[in-house]
Structures are given as structure tokens and as C-alpha cells.
C-alpha positions as CSV (number, residue, x, y, z in Angstrom):
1,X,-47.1,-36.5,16.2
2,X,-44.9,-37.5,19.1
3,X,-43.5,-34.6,20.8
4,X,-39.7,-35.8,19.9
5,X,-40.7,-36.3,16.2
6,X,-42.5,-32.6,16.3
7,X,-39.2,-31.8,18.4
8,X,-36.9,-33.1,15.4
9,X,-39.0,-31.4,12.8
10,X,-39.0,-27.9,13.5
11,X,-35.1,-28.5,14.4
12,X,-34.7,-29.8,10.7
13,X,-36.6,-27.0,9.7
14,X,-34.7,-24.2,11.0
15,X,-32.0,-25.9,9.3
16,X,-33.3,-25.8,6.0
17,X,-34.4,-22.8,6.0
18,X,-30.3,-21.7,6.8
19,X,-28.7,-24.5,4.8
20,X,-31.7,-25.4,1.8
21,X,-32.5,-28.4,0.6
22,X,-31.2,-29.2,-2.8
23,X,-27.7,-31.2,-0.5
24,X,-29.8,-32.4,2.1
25,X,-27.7,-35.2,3.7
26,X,-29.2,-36.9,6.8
27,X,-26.0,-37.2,8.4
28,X,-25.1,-33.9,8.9
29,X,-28.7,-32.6,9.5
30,X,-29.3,-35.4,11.8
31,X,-25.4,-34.1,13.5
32,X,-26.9,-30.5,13.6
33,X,-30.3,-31.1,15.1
34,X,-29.0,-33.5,17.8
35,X,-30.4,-36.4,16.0
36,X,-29.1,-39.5,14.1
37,X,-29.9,-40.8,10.8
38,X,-31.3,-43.9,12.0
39,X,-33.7,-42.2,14.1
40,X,-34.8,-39.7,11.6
41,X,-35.4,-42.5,8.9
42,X,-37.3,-44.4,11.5
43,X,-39.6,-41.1,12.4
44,X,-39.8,-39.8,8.8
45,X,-39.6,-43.4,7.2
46,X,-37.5,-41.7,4.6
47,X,-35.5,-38.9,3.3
48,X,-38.4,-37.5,0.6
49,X,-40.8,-38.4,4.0
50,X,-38.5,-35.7,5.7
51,X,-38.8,-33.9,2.7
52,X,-42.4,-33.7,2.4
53,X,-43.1,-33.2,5.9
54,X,-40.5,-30.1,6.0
55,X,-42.3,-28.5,3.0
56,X,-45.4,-29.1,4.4
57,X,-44.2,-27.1,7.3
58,X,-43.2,-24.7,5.2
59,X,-46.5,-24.4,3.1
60,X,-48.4,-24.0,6.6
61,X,-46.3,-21.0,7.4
62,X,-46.7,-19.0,4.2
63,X,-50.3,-20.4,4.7
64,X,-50.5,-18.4,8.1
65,X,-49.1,-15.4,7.2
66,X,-51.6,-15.4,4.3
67,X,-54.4,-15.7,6.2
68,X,-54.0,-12.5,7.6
69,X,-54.0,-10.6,4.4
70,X,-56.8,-8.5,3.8
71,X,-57.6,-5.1,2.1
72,X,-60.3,-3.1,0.6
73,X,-59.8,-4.3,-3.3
74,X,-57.0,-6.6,-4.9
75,X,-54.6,-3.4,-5.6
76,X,-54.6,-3.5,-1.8
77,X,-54.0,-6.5,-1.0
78,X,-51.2,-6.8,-4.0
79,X,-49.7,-4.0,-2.1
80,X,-49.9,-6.2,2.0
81,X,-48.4,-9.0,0.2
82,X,-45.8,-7.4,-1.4
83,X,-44.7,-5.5,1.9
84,X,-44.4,-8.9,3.3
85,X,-42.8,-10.9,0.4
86,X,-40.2,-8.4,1.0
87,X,-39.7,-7.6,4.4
88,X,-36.2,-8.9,5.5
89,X,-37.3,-11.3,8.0
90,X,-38.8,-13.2,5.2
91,X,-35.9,-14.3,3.2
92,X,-34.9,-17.2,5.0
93,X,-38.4,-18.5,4.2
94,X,-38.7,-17.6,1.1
95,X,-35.5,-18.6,-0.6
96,X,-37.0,-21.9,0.5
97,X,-40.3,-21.5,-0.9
98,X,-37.9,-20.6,-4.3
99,X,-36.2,-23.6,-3.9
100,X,-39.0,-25.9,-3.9
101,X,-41.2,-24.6,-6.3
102,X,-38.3,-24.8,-8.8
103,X,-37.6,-28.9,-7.8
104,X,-41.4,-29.0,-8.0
105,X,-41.5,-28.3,-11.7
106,X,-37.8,-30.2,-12.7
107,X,-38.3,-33.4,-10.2
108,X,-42.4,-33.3,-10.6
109,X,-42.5,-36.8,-8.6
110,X,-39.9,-36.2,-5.9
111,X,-40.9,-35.1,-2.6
112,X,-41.7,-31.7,-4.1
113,X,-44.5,-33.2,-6.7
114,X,-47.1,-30.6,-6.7
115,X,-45.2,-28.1,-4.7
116,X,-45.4,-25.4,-7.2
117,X,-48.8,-25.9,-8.4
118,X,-50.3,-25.6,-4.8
119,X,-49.1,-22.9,-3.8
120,X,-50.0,-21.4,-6.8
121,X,-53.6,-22.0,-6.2
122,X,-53.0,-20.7,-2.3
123,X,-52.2,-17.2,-3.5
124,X,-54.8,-17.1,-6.3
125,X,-57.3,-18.0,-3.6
126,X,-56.0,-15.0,-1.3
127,X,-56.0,-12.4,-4.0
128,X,-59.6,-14.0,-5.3
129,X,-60.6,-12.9,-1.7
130,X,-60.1,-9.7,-2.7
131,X,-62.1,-9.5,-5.5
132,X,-65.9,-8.8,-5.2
133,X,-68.5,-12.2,-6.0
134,X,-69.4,-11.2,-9.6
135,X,-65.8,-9.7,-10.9
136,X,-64.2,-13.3,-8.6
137,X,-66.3,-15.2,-10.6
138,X,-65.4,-13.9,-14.4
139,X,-62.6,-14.8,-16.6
140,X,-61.7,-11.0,-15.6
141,X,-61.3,-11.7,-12.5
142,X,-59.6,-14.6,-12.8
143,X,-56.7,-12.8,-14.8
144,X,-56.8,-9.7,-12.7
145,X,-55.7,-12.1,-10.4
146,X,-52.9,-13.9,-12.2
147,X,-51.6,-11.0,-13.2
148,X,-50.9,-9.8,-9.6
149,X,-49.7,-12.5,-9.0
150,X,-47.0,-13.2,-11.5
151,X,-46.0,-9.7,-10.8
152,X,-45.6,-10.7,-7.3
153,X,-43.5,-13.8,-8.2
154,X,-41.7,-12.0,-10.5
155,X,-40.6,-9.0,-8.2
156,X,-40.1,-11.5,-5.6
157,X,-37.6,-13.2,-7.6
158,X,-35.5,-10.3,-8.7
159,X,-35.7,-9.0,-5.1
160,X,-34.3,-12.3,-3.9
161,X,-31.0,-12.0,-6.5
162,X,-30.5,-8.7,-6.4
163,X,-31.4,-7.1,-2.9
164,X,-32.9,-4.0,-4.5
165,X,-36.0,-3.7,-2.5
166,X,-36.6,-0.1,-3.7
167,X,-36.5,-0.7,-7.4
168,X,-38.4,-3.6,-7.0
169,X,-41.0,-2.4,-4.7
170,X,-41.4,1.1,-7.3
171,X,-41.8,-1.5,-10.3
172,X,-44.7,-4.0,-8.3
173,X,-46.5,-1.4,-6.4
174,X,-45.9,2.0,-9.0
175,X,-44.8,3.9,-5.9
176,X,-41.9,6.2,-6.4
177,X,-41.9,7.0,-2.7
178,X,-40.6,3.2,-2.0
179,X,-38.8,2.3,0.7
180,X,-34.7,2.1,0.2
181,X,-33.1,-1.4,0.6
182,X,-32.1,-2.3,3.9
């Protein structure tokens, strides 16, 4: 990647992460970024090549932050997940993450095709981590799993409309001591 092209990327991405995607225009990203459509067609060879590459992006973040997840048993690491899912700093992020998994399941072979079901498979993989061999290995296991993590998503997306990070956080992690919203 040319250093102009990586240059224009994580410009575009900063933007999408404060503007979305679901209006991207390549005129006025290309305005905000310093940029111009021609060039960004020419780097990207197309809108959904911008797309992809920005989601990408995106995917290797949450990927990173992931990787540093680890705990004793799966309650555990449910609980480090959901203290990041819903740290403030986040949001930005996340609201993207929201945005794309929903265009991956409506718009299947957009840019977004297969969005949703990867990243799916990324957090079942962290929380299998968490599991020991024999129980990771079971069809236990496998809906201990899915069960954290649709309680996750869930409480992720009710924190996201509503901003009540103490309700939410008593009703993932069953802790009445939760932190208030803030």
C-alpha cells in the first residue's frame, strides 16, 4: 500500500467513523480528507473498493482490541468484553460496526457481503477461547458461547440507543453495583 493511499485511508476512516457510511458520497469525503474523487476512484478502483477496504479497517480494529481479551472462564471474559463494548471511547466505532452488520444482512452482495457473518464467527472464536478443550468442543459449549454472545449484541444495541450504560451493564453482567452512565 502506497503510503498516500494508506494516507487517504485512515483519513476516510476517521470520517466514517464521525459521518457513517450509509450517504457515503465521494465528493464530499474526498473534500474532507484533502482528496478528490478521481484520485480516490483511481486508489480504491471504486466506491464499494473504498467500502470494503474501510470495513476491513474496521474489522482489524475490533480484531485488535479482541485479541487482548482474556479471562479465567467465559463469565470472565463476557464481563472484559462487555466493559469494552461499552466504554465511551468505543461508540464511534461501534455505531459503525452497527451500521455494517445491518447493510450486511439487507445488501448481502454490496461491499458489506459477509460483514455480519464474520464477525460473528470473530467473537465466537474469542469467547470459545475461553472455554476449556472438552466443554469448546461440545454442542454445550458451542451455545454457552452463543448465548454470551447474543447477550452482548443485544446489550450493545440497547446501550447504543439509549445511553443507559448502568441498566444495561446490571442486565449483561447481573451486577447491581454497575457503573452509572457517563
Amino acid at each position: 500500500m502506497t503510503a498516500r493511499r494508506e494516507e487517504l485511508l485512515d483519513n476516510a476512516y476517521d470520517y466514517v467513523l464521525e459521518h457513517g457510511l450509509t450517504d457515503l458520497s465521494l465528493r464530499p469525503l474526498a473534500q474532507a480528507i484533502g482528496s478528490s474523487p478521481r484520485v480516490l476512484l483511481y486508489l480504491f478502483e471504486s466506491k464499494d473498493g473504498l467500502v470494503r477496504e474501510l470495513l476491513a479497517r474496521a474489522r482489524r480494529d475490533e480484531l485488535a482490541a479482541l485479541a487482548g481479551i482474556e479471562g479465567e472462564d467465559l463469565e470472565a471474559v463476557a464481563a472484559t468484553l462487555w466493559r469494552w463494548l461499552s466504554a465511551q471511547e468505543h461508540r464511534r466505532l461501534l455505531v459503525l460496526w452497527v451500521e455494517a452488520y445491518g447493510r450486511s444482512l439487507v445488501d448481502p452482495d454490496g461491499p458489506w457481503g459477509g460483514f455480519a457473518r464474520q464477525t460473528v464467527e470473530d467473537w465466537l472464536a474469542v469467547l470459545a477461547g475461553a472455554q476449556p478443550a472438552a466443554v469448546r468442543r461440545t454442542k454445550a459449549g458451542e451455545a454457552e458461547r452463543t448465548r454470551a454472545l447474543a447477550l452482548l449484541r443485544g446489550g450493545l444495541l440497547d446501550l447504543l440507543a439509549t445511553g443507559d450504560r448502568r441498566r444495561v451493564t446490571i442486565a449483561v453482567t447481573r451486577d447491581p453495583r454497575a457503573p452509572q452512565a457517563g
